[in-house]
TORKOLNU-315504 format. One line per field, with one value per residue (C-alpha): residue number from 1; residue in one letter; chain; x, y, z. Coordinates in Angstrom, 1 decimal, padded with zeros to 4 digits, always signed. Example, Ala and Ser with C-alpha at 12.3 -4.5 7.8 and 13.67 -1.06 7.14 Angstrom:
<nodes>
i: 1, 2
aa: A, S
ch: A, A
X: +012.3, +013.7
Y: -004.5, -001.1
Z: +007.8, +007.1
</nodes>
This chain:
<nodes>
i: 1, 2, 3, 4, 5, 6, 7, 8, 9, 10, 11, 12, 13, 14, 15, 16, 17, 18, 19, 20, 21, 22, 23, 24, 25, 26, 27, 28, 29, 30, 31, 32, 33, 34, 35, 36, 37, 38, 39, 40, 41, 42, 43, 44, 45, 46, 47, 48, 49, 50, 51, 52, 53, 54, 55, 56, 57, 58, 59, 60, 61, 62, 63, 64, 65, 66, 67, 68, 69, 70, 71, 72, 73, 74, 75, 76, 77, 78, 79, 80, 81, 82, 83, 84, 85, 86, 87, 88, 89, 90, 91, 92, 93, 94, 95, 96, 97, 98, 99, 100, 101, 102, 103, 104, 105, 106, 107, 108, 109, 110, 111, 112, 113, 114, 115, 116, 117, 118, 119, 120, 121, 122, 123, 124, 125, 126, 127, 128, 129, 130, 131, 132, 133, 134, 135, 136, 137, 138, 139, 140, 141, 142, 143, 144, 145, 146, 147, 148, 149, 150, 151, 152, 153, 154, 155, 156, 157, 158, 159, 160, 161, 162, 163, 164, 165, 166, 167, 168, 169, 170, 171, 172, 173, 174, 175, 176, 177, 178, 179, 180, 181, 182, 183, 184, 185, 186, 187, 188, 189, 190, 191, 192, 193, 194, 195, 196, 197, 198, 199, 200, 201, 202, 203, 204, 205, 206, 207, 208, 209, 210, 211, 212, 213, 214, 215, 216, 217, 218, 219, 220, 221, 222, 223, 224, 225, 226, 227, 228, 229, 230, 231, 232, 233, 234, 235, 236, 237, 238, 239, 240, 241, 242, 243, 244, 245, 246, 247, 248, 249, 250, 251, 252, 253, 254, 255, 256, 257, 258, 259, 260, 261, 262, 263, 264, 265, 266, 267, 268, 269, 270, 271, 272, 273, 274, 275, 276, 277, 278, 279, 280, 281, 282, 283, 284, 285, 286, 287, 288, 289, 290, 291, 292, 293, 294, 295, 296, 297, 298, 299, 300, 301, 302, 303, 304, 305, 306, 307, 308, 309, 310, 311, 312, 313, 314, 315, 316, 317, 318, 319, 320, 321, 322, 323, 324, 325, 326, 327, 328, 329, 330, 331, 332, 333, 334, 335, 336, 337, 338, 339, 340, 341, 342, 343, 344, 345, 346, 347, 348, 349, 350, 351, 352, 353, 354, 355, 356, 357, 358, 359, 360, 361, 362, 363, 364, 365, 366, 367, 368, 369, 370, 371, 372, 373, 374, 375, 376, 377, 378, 379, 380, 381, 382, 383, 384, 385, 386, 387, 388, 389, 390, 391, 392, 393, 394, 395, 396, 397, 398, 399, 400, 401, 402, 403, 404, 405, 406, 407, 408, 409, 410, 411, 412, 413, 414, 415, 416, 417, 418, 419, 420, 421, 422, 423, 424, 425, 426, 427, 428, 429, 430, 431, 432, 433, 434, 435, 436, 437, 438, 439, 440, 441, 442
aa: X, X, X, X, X, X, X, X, X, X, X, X, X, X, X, X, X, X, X, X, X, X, X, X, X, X, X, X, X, X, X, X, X, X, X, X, X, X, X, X, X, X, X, X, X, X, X, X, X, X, X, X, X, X, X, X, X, X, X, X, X, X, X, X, X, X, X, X, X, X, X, X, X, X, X, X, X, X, X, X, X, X, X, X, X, X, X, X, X, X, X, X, X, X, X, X, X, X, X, X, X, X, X, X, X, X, X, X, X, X, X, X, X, X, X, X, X, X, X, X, X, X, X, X, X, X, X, X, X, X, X, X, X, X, X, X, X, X, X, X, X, X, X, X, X, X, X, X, X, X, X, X, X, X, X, X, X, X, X, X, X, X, X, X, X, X, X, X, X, X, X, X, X, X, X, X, X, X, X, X, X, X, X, X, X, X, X, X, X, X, X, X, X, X, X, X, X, X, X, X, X, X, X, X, X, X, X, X, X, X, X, X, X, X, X, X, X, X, X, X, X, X, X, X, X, X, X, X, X, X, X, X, X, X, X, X, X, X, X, X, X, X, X, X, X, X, X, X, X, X, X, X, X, X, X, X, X, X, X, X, X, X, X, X, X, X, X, X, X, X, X, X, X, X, X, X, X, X, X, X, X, X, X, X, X, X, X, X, X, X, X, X, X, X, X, X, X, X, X, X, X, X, X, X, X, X, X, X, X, X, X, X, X, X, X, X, X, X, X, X, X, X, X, X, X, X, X, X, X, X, X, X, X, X, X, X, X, X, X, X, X, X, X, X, X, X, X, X, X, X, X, X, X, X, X, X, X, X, X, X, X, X, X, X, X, X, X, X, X, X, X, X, X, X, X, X, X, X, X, X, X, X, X, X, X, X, X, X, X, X, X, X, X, X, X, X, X, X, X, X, X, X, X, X, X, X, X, X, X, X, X, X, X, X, X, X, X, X, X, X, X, X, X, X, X, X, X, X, X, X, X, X, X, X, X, X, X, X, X, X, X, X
ch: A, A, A, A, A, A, A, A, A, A, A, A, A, A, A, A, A, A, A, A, A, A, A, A, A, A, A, A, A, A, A, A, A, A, A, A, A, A, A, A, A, A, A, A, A, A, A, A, A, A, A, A, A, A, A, A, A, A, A, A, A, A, A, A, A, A, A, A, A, A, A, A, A, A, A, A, A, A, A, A, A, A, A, A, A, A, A, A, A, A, A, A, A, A, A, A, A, A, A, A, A, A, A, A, A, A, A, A, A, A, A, A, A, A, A, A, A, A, A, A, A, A, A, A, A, A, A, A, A, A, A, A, A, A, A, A, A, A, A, A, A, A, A, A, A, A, A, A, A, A, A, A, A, A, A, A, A, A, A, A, A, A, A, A, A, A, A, A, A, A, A, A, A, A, A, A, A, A, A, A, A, A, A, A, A, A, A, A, A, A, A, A, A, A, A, A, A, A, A, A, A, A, A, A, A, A, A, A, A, A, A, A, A, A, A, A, A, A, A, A, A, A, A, A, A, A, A, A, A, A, A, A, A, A, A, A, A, A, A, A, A, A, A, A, A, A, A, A, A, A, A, A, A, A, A, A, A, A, A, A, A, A, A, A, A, A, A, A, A, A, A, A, A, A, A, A, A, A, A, A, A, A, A, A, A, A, A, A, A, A, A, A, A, A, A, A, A, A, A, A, A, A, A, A, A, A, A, A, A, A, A, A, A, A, A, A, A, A, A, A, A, A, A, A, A, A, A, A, A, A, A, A, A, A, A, A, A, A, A, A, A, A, A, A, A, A, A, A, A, A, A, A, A, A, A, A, A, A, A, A, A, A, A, A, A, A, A, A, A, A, A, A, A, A, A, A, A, A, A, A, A, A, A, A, A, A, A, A, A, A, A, A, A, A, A, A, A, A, A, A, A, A, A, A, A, A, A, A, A, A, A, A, A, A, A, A, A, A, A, A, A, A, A, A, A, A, A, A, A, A, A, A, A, A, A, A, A, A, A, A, A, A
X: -020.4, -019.3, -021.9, -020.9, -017.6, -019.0, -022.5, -025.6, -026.1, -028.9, -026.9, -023.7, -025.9, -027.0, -023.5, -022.4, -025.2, -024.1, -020.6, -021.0, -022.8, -019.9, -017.6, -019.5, -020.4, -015.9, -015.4, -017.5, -015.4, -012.1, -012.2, -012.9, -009.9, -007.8, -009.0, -007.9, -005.1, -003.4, -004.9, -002.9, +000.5, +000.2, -000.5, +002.9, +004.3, +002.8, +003.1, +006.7, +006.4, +003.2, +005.9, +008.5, +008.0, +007.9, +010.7, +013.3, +012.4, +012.9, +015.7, +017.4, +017.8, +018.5, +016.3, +018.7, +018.9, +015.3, +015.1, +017.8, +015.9, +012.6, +014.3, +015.8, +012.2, +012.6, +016.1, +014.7, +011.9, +013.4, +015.7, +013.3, +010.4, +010.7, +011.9, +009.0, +006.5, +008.0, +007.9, +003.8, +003.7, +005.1, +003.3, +000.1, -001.3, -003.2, -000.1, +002.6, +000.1, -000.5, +003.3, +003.8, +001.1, +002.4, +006.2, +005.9, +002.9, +005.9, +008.3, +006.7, +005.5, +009.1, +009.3, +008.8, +012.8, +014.6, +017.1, +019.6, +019.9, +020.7, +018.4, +016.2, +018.2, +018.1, +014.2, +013.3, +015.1, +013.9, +009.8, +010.8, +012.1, +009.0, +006.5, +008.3, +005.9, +002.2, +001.5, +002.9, +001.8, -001.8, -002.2, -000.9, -003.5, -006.3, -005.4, -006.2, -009.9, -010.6, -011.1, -009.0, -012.5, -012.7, -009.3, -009.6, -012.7, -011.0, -007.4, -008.8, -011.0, -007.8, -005.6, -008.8, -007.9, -004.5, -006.4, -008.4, -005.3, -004.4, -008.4, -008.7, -005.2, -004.1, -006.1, -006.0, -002.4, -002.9, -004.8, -002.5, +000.4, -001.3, -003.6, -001.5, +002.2, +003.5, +000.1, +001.7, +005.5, +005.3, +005.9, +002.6, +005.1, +005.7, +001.5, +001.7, +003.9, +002.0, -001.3, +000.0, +001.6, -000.4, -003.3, -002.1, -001.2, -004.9, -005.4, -003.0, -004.9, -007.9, -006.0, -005.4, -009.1, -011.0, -009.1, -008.6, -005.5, -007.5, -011.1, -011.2, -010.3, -013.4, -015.7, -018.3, -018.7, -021.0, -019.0, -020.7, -019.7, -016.1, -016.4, -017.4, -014.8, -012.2, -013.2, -013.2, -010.1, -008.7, -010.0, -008.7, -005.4, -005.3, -002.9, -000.5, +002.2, +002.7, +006.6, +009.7, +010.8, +013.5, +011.0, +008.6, +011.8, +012.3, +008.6, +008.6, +007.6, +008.2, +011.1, +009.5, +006.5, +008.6, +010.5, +006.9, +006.3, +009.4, +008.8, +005.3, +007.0, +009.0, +005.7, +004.1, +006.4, +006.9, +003.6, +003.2, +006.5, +006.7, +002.9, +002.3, +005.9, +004.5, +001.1, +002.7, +005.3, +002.6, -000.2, +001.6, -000.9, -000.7, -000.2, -003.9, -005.2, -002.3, -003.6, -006.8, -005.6, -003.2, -006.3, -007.5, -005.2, -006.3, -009.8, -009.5, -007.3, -010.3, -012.7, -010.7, -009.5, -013.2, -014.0, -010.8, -011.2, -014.9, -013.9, -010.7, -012.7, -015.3, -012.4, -009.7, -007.1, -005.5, -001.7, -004.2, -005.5, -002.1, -001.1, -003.7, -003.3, +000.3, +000.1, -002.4, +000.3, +002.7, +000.6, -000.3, +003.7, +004.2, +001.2, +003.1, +006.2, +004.6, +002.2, +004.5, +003.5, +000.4, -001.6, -005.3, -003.8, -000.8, -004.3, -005.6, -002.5, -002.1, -005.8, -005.0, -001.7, -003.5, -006.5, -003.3, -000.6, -003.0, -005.4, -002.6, -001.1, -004.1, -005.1, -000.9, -001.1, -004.2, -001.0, +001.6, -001.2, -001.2, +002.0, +002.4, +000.6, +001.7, +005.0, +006.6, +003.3, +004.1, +007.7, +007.2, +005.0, +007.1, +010.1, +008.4, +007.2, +010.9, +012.3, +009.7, +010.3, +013.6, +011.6, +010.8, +014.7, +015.4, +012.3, +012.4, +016.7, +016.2, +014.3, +015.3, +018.8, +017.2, +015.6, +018.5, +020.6, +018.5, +015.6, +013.0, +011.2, +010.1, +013.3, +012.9, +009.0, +009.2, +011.6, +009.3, +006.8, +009.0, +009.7, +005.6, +005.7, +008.2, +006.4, +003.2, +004.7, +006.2, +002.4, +001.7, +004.4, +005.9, +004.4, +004.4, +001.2, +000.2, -000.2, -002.0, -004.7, -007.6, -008.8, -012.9, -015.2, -017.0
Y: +009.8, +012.9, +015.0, +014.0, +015.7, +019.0, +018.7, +019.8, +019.7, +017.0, +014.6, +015.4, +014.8, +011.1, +009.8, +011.0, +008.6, +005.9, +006.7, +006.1, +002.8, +001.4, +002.4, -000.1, -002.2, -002.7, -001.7, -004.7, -007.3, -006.0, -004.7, -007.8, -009.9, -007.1, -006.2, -009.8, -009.8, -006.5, -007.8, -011.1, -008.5, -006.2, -009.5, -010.7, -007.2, -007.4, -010.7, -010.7, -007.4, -010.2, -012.8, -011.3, -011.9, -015.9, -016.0, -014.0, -016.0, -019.6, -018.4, -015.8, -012.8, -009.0, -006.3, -005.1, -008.5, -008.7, -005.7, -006.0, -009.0, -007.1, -005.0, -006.8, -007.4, -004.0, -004.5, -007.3, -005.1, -002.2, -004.1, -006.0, -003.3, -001.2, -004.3, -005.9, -003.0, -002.9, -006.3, -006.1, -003.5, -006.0, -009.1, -008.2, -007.6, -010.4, -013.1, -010.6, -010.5, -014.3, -015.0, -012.4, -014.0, -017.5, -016.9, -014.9, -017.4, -020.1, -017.6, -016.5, -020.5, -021.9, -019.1, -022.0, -023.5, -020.6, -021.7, -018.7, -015.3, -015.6, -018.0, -014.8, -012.6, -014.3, -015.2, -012.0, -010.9, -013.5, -012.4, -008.7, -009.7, -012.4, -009.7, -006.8, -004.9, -006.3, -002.7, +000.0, -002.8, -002.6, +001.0, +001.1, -001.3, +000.7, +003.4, +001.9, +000.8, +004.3, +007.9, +010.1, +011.9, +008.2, +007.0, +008.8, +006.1, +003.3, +003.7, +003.4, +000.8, -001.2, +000.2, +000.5, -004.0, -003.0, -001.6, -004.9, -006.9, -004.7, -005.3, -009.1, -009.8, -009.0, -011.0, -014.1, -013.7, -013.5, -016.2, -018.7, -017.5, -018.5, -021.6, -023.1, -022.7, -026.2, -028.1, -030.6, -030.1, -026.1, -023.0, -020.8, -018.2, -020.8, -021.7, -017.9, -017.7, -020.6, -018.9, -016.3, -017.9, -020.4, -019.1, -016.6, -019.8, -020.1, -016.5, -016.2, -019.0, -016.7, -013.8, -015.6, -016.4, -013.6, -010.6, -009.2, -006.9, -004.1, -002.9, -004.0, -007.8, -007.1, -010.1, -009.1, -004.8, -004.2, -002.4, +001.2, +000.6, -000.1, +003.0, +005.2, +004.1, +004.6, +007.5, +009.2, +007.6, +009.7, +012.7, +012.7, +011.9, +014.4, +017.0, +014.2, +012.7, +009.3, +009.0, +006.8, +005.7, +008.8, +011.2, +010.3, +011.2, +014.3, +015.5, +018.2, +017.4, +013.2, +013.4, +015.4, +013.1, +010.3, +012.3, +013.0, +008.8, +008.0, +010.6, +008.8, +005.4, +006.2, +006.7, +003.8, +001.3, +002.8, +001.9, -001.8, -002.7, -001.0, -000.9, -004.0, -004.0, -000.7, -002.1, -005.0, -003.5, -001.0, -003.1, -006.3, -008.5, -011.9, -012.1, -012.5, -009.6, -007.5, -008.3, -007.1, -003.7, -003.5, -003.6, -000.4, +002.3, -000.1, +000.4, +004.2, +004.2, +002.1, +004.7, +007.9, +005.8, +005.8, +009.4, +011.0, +009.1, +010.4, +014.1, +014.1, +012.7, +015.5, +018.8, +017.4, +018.9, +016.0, +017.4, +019.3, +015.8, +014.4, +017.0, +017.1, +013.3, +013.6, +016.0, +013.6, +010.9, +013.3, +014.6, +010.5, +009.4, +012.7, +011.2, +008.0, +008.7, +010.9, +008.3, +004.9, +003.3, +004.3, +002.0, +004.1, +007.4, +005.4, +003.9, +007.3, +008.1, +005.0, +005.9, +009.0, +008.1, +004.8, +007.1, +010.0, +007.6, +004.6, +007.1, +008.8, +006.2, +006.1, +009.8, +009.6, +007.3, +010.0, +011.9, +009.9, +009.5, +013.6, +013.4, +010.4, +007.5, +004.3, +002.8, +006.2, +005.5, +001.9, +002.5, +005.9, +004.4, +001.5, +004.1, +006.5, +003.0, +001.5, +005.3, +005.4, +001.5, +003.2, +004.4, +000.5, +000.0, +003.1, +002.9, -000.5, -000.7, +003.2, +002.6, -000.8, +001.0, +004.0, +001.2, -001.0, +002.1, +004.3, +001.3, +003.6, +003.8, +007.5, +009.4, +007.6, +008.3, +012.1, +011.8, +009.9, +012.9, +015.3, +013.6, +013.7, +017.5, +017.9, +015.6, +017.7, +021.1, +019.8, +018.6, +022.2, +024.1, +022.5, +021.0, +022.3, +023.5, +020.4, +018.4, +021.2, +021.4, +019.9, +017.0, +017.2, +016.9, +020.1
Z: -025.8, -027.8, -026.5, -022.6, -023.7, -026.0, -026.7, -024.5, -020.8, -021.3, -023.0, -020.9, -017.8, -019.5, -019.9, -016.9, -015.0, -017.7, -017.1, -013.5, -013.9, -015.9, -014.2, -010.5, -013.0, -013.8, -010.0, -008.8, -011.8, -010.7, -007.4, -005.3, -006.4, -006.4, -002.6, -001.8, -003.4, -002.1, +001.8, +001.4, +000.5, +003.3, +005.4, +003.9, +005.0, +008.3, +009.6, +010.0, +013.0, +014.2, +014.6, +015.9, +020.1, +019.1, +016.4, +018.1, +021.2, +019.5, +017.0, +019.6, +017.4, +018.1, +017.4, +014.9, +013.0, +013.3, +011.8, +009.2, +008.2, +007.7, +005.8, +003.1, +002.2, +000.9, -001.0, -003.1, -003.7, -004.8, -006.9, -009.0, -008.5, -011.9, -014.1, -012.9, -014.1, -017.2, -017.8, -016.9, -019.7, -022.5, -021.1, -019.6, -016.3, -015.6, -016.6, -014.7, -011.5, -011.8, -011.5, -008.7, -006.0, -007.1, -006.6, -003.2, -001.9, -002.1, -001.0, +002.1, +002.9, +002.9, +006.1, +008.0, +007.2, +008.5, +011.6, +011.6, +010.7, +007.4, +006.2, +007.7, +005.3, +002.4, +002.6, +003.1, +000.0, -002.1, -000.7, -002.0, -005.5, -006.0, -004.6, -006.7, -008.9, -007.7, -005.9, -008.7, -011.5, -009.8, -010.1, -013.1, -014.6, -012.7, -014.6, -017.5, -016.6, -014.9, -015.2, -012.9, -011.5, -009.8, -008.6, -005.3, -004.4, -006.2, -005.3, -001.6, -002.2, -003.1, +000.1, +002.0, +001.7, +003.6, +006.5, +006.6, +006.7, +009.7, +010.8, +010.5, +010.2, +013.7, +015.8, +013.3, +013.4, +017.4, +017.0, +015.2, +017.3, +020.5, +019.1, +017.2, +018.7, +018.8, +016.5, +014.4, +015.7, +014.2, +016.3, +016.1, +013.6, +010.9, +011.2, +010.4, +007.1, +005.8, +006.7, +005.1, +001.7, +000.5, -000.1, -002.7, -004.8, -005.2, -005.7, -008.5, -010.3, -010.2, -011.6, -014.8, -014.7, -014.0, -014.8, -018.6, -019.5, -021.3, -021.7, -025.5, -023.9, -021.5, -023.0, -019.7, -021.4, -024.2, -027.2, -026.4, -022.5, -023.8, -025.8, -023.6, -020.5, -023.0, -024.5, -020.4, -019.7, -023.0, -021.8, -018.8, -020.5, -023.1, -021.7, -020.4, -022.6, -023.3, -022.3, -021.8, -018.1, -018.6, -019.7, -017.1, -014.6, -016.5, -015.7, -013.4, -010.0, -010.3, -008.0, -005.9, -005.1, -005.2, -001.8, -000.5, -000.8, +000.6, +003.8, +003.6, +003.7, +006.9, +008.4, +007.0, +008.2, +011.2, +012.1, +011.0, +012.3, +015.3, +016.2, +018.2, +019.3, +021.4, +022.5, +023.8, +025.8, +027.1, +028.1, +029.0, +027.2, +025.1, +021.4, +021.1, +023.0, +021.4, +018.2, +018.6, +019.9, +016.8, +014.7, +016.3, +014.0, +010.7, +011.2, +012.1, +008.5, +006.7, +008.1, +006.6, +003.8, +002.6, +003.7, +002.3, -000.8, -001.6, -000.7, -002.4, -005.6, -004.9, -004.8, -007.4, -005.0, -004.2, -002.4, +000.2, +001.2, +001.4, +003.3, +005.6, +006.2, +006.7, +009.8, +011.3, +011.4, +012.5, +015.5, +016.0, +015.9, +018.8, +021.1, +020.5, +021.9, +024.7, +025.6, +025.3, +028.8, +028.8, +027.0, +027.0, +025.8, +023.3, +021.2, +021.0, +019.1, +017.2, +016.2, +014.5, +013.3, +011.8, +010.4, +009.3, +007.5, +006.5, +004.2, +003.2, +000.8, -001.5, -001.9, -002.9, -005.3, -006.9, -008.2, -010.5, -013.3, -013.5, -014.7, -017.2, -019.4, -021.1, -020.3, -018.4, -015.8, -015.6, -015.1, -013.4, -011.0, -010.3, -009.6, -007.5, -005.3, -005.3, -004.1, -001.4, -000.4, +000.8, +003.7, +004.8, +004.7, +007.1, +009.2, +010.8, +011.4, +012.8, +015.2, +016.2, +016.6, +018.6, +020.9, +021.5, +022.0, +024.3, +025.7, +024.1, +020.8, +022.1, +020.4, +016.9, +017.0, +017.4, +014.5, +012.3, +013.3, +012.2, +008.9, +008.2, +009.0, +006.4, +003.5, +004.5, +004.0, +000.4, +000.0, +000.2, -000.8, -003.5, -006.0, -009.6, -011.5, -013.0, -009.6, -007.9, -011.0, -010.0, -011.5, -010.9, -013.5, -014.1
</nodes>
């Protein structure tokens, strides 16, 4: 182990292979359940834009209280976000995890009761604050099973389970919405909520069961595997303090990123929310066939997710990627809005705006841990997540404003394009010396 980090190129080389081979054999323990997990929350996210042609139809509500009510997702979620994290720091991930798929499976399932638009409201509030904390507290526990020269790869493996939400989760929601509309006296959007919320009851039962809080709990690693992941994981971690929430604020360039995620964010929800509102209304189709186009821009995202990730791992120059990724959305959200009745050339931009702002979340989320460690990363990370959930707050009522005002998406798309331009050139621009450092092993 010491000779990987100062003795000869020999035995550096050997515990680089063994360092590797721990650190599948962890990925393949943790990254399964966690995959699930995360695709059953974006599904939560998402299901609500799948839903909406059939529950403003039966319940008769505007675009703008459709998409104040998607909102308020957000508000309980930035509300509850960094209390949440720090309450995973003093408890434990695997008990803090457990409560949060539990709470917001319920949540989401009692969907199916809402008769007015406040019952919407207050729902959707209540799925924020349950949900509030399972992304930032996530990557905050990955960070403490990995080295930083492999959370490109496995920070996308976990988002990477958002683009299969989109994938899969379109046409089953299709699917429900058009097979099951009226089964057992329920409209095919409340089959959806439950579809969507009771399995996570089960998953948070497996949480508890199959996921330890730190490597030294790992009962599955040998003690010289525990060793030497730990011993990485310090290395990487040696020129970064261990600070407070406040200090972790106080770093320069946190409030900067957190900017960067909210621009990000605008993007981000721009696309699930609005995405199959815009394939619908150019191609005419059913909920089913419209939910098999919508999974178009999440498997272009999987794809780059995947490519970007390895690349991003392989340079260390992580704000490049995110930069790079951001002007693909931007370039996707203009061929949007230029495109918007056309619906061969509109999935050519939804394509790259799916492969642009879907990738781009993950090679993000590479950049928080090159700042802090221990409770300011658990609370910094929770912070910079709950600034750039403001983005799902404006992005949905923004454009459902632009539409009702003006009959046209088109004006609030080019905006949203605009507002990736600018998190790209900050990307590039402005980030202070320890964010632009590369992180690659040498």
């Amino acid at each position: 182990m010491t000779a990987a980090l100062s003795g000869s190129p020999a035995a550096a080389e050997v515990d680089a292979v063994s360092e590797d081979g721990i650190v599948r054999k962890v990925a393949w323990r943790l990254m399964p359940l966690i995959m699930i997990c995360y695709m059953f929350a974006f599904f939560d996210r998402i299901n609500i834009s799948f839903a909406k042609f059939q529950l403003q139809s039966d319940l008769g509500f505007s675009n703008v209280a459709y998409g104040l009510g998607a909102s308020m997702f957000v508000v309980g979620y930035v509300i509850f976000e960094v209390p949440s994290n720090l309450f995973l720091y003093r408890v434990g991930a695997r008990r803090w995890i457990a409560r949060i798929m539990i709470s917001w499976g319920i949540a989401t399932a009692l969907m199916i009761f809402i008769r007015t638009e406040w019952h919407f409201y207050a729902l959707r509030f209540l799925i924020g604050a349950m949900e509030a904390g399972f992304a930032p507290g996530i990557l905050y526990y990955l960070t403490l099973w990995f080295p930083a020269s492999h959370r490109g790869r496995i920070t996308s493996f976990m988002f990477v389970a958002s683009a299969f939400s989109g994938i899969f989760g379109a046409p089953v929601a299709g699917l429900i919405l058009g097979g099951l509309n009226g089964v057992a006296g329920f409209a095919g959007w409340q089959w959806l909520f439950l579809a969507g919320g009771l399995p996570c009851l089960v998953l948070g039962v497996l949480v508890l069961t199959r996921l330890d809080d730190r490597i030294a709990d790992a009962r599955w690693l040998s003690e010289p595997e525990k060793a030497l992941l730990s011993s990485r994981i310090a290395h990487h971690n040696r020129d970064i303090g261990d600070h407070s929430l406040l200090g972790a604020i106080k770093q320069p360039g946190f409030l900067m990123i957190a900017l960067i995620y909210f621009l990000l964010q605008i993007g981000s929800y721009g696309l699930n929310f609005w995405g199959p509102d815009l394939i619908k209304t150019a191609s005419g189709g059913q909920a089913a066939s419209v939910g098999f186009l919508t999974a178009i821009p999440y498997i272009c995202g999987a794809i780059s997710m995947m490519v970007i990730g390895r690349l991003s791992d392989a340079s260390g120059e992580r704000p490049k990627f995110v930069a790079g990724l951001a002007i693909a959305a931007a370039l996707g959200f203009f061929g949007a809005g230029l495109f918007d009745k056309h619906i061969v050339p509109l999935m050519f931009a939804l394509a790259l705006l799916g492969a642009g702002i879907v990738a781009s979340i993950p090679t993000f989320w590479t950049l928080p841990a090159k700042l802090v460690t221990g409770v300011g990363a658990a609370g910094g990370i929770a912070l910079i997540n709950t600034l750039g959930q403001f983005g799902g707050i404006v992005s949905p009522v923004m454009v459902g404003w632009v539409k009702d005002l003006t009959g046209s998406t088109t004006p609030a798309l080019y905006g949203i394009g605009v507002l990736c331009l600018v998190a790209a050139g900050l990307a590039l621009f402005a980030m202070p010396a320890s964010l632009r450092r590369s992180d690659r092993v040498i």
